[in-house]
Structures are given as C-alpha cells and as structure tokens.
VEXFI-135921 format. One record per residue (C-alpha): z, y, x; residue number from 1; residue in three letters. Coordinates in nm, 2 decimals. Example, Ala and Ser with C-alpha at 12.3 -4.5 7.8 and 13.67 -1.06 7.14 Angstrom:
// residues 2
MIBA_0.78_-0.45_1.23_1_ALA $
MIBA_0.71_-0.11_1.37_2_SER $
// end
This chain:
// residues 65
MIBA_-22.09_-5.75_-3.96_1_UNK $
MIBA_-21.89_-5.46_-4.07_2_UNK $
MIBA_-21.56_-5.59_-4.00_3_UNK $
MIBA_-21.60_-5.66_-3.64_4_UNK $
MIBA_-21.86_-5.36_-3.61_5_UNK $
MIBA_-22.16_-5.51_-3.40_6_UNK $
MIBA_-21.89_-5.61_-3.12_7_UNK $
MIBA_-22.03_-5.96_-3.05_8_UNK $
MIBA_-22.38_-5.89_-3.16_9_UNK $
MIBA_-22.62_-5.88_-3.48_10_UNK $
MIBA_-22.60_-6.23_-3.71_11_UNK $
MIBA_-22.95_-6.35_-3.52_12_UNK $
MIBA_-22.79_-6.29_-3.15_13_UNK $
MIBA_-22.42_-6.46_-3.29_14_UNK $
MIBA_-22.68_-6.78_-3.44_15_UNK $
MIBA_-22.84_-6.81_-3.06_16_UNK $
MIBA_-22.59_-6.70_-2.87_17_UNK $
MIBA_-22.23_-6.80_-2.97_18_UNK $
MIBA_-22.32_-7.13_-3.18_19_UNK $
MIBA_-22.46_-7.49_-3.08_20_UNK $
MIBA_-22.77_-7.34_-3.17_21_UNK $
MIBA_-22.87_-7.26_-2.83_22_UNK $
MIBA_-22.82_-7.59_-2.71_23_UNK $
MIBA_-23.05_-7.78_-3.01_24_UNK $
MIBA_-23.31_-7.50_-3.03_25_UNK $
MIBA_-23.53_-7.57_-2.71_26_UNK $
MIBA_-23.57_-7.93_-2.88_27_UNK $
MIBA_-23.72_-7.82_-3.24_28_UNK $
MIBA_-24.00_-7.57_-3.36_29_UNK $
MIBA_-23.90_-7.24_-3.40_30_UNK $
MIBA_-23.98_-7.28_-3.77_31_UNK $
MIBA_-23.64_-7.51_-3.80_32_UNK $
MIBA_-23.51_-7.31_-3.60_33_UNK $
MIBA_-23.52_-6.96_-3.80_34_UNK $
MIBA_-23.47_-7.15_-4.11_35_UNK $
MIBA_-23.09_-7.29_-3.93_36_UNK $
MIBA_-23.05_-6.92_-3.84_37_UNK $
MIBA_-23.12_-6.78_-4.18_38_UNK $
MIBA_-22.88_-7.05_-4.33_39_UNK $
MIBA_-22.64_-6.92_-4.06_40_UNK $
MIBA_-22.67_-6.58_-4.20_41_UNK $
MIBA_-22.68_-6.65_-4.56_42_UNK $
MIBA_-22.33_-6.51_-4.75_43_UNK $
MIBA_-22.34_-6.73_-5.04_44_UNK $
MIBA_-22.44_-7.14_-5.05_45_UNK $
MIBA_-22.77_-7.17_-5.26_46_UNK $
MIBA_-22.71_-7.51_-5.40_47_UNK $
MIBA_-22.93_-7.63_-5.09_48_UNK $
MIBA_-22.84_-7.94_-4.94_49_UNK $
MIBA_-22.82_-7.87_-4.60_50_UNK $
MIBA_-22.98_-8.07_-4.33_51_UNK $
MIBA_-22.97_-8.09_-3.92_52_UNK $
MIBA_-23.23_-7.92_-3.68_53_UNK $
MIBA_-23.39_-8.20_-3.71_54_UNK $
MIBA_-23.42_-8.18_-4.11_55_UNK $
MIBA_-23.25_-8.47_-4.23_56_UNK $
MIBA_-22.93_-8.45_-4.46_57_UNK $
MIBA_-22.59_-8.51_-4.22_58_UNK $
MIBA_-22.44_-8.87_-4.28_59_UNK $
MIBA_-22.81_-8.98_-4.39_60_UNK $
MIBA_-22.92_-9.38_-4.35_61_UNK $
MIBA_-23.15_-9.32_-4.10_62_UNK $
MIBA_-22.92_-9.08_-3.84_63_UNK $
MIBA_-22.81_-9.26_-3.56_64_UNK $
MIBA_-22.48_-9.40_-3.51_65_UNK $
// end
C-alpha cells in the first residue's frame, strides 16, 4: 500500500470494492468471504491450493461447465 499511498483505499476496501469480489460476496457466508479477502491480501503464496468462493479447487470435476 505504500507505493500508491492509500489512493484507492486500504487492501480490505480494494478486495470489496475494485475486484469481482463484490459481485460473488452477497452469494456466500462471510466466513468465505474474509478468507477470499485475506488471500487477496496475503504477499507471499502459502503453498495453499486455492479454491473459488464457493471452496472448490478451479478446474475441479465437479465445477460446471
């Protein structure tokens, strides 16, 4: 956030703001939800696979075509 000083908001306001976020969130528990925006705001991957709102892993068998 230092580079850009603040200008388009705090990492939580950029997650439900200025990402697809805000169009998924209203359809999943807020739990998900903060877990998608502390992925968001993670500077480093953790090895974690990472999964849709919904919590299954992208390109899974059972994600519809």
């Amino acid at each position: 956030m230092e580079r850009v000083e603040g200008v388009h908001g705090d990492a939580d306001q950029i997650a439900r703001h200025r990402t697809l976020l805000r169009f998924y969130a209203p359809f999943h528990r807020p739990s998900v939800v903060d877990d998608a925006i502390a992925s968001m705001r993670s500077s480093t991957d953790s090895g974690q696979q990472r999964t849709t709102p919904g919590g299954q892993s992208p390109g899974s068998p059972n994600e519809a075509s």
